[in-house]
VEXDREN-2710 file (C-alpha; in Angstrom, 1 decimal):
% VEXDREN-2710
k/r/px/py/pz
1/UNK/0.0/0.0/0.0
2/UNK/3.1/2.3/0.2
3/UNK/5.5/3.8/-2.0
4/UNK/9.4/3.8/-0.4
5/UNK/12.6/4.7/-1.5
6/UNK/13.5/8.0/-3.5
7/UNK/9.8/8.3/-4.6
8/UNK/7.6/10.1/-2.2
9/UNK/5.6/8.2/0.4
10/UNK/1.8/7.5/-1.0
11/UNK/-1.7/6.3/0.0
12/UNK/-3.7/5.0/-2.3
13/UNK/-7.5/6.1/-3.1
14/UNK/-8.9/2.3/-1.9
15/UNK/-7.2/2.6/1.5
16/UNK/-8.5/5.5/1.8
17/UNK/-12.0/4.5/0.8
18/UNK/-11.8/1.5/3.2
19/UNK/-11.1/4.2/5.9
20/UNK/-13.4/6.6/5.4
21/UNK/-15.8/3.4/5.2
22/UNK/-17.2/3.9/1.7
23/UNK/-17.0/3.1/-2.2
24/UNK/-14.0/3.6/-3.7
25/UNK/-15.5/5.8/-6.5
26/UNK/-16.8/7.8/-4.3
27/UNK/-13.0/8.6/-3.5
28/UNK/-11.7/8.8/-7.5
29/UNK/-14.5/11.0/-8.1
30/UNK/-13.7/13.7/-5.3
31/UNK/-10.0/13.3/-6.3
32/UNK/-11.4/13.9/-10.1
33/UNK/-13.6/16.8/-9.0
34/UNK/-10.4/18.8/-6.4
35/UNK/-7.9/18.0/-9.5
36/UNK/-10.2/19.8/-11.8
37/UNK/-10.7/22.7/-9.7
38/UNK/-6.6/23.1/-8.7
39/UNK/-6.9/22.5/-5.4
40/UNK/-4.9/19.4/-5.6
41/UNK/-2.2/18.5/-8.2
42/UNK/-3.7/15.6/-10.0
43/UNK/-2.1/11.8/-8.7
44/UNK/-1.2/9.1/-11.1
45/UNK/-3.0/6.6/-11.6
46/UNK/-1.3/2.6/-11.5
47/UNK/-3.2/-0.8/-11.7
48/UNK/-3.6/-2.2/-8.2
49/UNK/-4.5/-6.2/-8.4
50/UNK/-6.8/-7.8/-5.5
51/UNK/-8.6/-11.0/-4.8
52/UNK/-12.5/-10.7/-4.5
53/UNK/-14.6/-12.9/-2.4
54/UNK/-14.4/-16.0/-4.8
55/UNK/-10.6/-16.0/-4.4
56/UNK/-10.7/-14.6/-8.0
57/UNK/-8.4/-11.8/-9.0
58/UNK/-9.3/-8.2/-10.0
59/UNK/-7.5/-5.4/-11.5
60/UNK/-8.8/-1.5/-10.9
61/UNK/-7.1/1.8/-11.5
62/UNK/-6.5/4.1/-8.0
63/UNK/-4.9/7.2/-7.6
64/UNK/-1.9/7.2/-5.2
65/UNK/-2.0/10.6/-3.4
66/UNK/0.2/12.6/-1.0
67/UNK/-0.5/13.2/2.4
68/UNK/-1.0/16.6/1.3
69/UNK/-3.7/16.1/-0.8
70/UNK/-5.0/13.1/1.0
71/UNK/-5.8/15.1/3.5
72/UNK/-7.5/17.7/1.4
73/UNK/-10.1/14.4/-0.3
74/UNK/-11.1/13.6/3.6
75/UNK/-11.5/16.6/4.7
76/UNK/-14.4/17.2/1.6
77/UNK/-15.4/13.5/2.0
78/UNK/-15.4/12.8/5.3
79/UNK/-14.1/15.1/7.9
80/UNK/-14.8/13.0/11.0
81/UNK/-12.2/10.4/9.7
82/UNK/-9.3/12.6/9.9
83/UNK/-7.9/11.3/13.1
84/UNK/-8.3/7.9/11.2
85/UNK/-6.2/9.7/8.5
86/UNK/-3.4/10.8/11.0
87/UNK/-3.0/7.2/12.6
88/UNK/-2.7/5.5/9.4
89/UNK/0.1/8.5/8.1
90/UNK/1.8/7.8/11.3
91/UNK/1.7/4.5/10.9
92/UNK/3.0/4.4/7.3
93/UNK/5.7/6.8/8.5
94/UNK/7.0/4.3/10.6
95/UNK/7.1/1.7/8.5
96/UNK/9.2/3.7/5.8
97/UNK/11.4/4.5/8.4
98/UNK/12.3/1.1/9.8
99/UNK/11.6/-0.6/6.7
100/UNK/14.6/-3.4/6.3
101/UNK/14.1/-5.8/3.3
102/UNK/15.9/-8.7/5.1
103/UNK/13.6/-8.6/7.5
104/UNK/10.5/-10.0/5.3
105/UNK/12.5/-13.1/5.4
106/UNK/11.9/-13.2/8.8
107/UNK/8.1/-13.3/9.1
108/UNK/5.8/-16.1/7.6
109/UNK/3.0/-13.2/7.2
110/UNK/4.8/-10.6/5.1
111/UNK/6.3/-13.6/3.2
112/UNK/2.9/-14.7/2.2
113/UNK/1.4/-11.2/1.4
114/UNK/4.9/-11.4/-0.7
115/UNK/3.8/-14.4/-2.7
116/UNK/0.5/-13.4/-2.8
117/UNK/1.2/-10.4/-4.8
118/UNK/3.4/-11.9/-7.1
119/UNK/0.7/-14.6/-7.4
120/UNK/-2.1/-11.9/-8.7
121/UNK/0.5/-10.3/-11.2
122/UNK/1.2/-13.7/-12.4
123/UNK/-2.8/-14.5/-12.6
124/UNK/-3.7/-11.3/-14.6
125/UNK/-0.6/-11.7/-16.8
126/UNK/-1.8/-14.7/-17.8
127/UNK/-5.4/-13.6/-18.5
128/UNK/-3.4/-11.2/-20.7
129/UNK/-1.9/-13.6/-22.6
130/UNK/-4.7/-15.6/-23.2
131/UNK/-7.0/-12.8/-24.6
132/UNK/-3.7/-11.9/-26.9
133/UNK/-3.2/-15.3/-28.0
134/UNK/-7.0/-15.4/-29.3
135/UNK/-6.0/-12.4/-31.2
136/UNK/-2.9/-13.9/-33.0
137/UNK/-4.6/-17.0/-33.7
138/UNK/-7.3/-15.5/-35.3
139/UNK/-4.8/-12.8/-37.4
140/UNK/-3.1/-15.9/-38.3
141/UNK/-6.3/-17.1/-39.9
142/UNK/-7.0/-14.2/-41.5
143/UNK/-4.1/-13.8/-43.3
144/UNK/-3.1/-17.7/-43.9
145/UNK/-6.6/-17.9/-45.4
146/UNK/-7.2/-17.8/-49.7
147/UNK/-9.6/-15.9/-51.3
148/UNK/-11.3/-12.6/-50.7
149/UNK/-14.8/-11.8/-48.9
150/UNK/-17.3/-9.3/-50.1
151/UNK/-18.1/-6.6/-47.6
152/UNK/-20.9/-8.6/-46.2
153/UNK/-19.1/-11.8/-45.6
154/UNK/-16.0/-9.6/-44.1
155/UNK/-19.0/-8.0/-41.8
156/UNK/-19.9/-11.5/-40.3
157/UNK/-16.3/-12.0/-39.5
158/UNK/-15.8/-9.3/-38.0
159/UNK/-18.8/-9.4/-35.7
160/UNK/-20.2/-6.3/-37.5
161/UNK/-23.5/-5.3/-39.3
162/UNK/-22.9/-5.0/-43.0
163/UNK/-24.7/-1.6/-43.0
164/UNK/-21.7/-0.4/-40.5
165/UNK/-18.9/-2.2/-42.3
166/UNK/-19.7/-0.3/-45.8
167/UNK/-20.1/3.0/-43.5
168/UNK/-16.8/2.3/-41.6
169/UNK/-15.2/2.0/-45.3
170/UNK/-16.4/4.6/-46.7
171/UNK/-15.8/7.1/-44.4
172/UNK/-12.1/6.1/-43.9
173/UNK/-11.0/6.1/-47.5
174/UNK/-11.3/2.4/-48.7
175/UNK/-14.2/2.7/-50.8
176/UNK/-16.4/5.1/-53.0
177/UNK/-19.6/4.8/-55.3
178/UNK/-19.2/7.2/-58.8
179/UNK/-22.2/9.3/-59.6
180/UNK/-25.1/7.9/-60.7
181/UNK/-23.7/4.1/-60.2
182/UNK/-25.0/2.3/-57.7
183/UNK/-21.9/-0.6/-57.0
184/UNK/-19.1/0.3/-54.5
185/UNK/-15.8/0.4/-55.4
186/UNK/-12.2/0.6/-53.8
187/UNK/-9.8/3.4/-54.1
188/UNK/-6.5/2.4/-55.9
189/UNK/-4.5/3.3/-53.3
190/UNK/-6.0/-0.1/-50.9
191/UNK/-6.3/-2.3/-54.2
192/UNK/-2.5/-1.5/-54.3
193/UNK/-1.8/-2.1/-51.1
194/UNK/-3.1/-5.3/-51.3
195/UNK/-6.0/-4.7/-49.3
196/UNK/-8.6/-4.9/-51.9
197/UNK/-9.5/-6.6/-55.0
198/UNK/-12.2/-6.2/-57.7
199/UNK/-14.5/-9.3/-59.2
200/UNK/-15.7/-8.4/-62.7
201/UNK/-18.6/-10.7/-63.3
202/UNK/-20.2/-11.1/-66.8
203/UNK/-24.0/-11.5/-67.1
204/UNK/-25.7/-12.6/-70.3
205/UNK/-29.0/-10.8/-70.8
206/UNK/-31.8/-12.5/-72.5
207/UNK/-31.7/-10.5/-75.8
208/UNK/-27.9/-11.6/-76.5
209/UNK/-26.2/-8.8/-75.0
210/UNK/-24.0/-8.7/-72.1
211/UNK/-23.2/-6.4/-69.0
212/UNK/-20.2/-6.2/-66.9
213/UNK/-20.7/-6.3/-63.2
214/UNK/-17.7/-5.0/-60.6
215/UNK/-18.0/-6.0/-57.3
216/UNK/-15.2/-4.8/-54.5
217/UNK/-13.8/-7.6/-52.3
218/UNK/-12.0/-7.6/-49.7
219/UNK/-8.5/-9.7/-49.4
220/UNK/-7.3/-11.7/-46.0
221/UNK/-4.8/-8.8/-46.2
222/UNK/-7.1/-6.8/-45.9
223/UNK/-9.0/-8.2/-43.4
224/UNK/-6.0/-8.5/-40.8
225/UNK/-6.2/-4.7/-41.2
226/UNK/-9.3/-4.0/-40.9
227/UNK/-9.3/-6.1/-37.5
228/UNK/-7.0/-4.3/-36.2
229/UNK/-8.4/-0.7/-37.1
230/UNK/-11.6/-1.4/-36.3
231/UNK/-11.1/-3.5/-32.8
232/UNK/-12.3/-3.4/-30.1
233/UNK/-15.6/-2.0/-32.0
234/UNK/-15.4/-5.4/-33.3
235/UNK/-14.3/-8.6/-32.6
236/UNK/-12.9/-11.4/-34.7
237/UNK/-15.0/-14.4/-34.8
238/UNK/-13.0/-15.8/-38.0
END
């Protein structure tokens, strides 16, 4: 819960939620709220891992304040609690002061808050890893696979409404309509790239004659792109 060495000694916004005795966003948003108005110098924010009641771990954002500023969020919070407040700076004080490393070695409890630590990094690490290898896997299909998709098969694969897909493109310079024509078509620029390709389909009319049809499609190249730009709106499902 503390911050030693040449950085400056810290609380964070949860401990100071659990002594004040209420939600922990009820904390960030006061901090939020005196940052805004520059009455306190914003803190940073870190990831702080914990175990909920099912043993499971959690990660959440808090805000590791000063005792200057800590001070400051009780005093708008909960004013009562300050003597709380001073005890716990007190305390913390102490601890920085005596603190001696070999010493952990010495007691089975810090030991174990020790490995449990290192246990929840290790947890949510591996939670990471698992969402990122879904992700490669499914690039790896993308651009292992043959073929091309029109925009409404891409769509489905990317877990999107074909409606939104042609949108998406359009508005970011993949693909156009010409006056008066009603098919879709792909800048140069992405058919160069690689990203796009054109089917040109001839239909036979009953008189005899015949008409050309253009349809854009879009390449597995093209595709692995598109993932990536368009994620976390949408989610590969190939």
């Amino acid at each position: 819960m503390i911050t030693t060495g040449p950085q400056p000694l810290t609380m964070s916004s949860r401990e100071i939620a659990e002594l004040l005795e209420i939600r922990h966003d009820n904390v960030k948003r006061s901090v939020e709220r005196l940052a805004d108005r520059q009455v306190i110098v914003r803190p940073p924010l870190e990831e702080e891992q914990s175990l909920d009641a099912m043993g499971r771990c959690r990660a959440s954002l808090v805000y590791r304040l000063e005792k200057r500023a800590s001070y400051v969020v009780v005093a708008q919070l909960s004013p009562e609690f300050t003597a709380r407040l001073v005890d716990r700076w007190q305390e913390l004080e102490e601890q920085s002061r005596s603190f001696d490393p070999s010493k952990i070695l010495e007691s089975p409890a810090a030991m174990r808050a020790l490995l449990l630590s290192y246990t929840e990094k290790v947890i949510a690490l591996e939670a990471r890893v698992d969402d990122m290898r879904e992700d490669v896997e499914a690039h790896a299909r993308l651009t292992g696979a043959e073929g091309t998709l029109c925009v409404t098969e891409a769509a489905k694969v990317l877990g999107m409404r074909p409606k939104d897909l042609f949108q998406w493109l359009g508005q970011h310079g993949w693909i156009y309509k010409r006056p008066n024509a009603g098919a879709w078509l792909g800048y140069q620029t992405k058919c160069n790239q690689g990203l796009l390709e054109h089917k040109t389909t001839t239909v036979h009319r009953a008189d005899g004659s015949e008409k050309i049809t253009e349809q854009v499609r879009i390449t597995p190249r093209g595709m692995s792109k598109l993932a990536r730009l368009i994620h976390p709106t949408a989610r590969i499902v190939a």
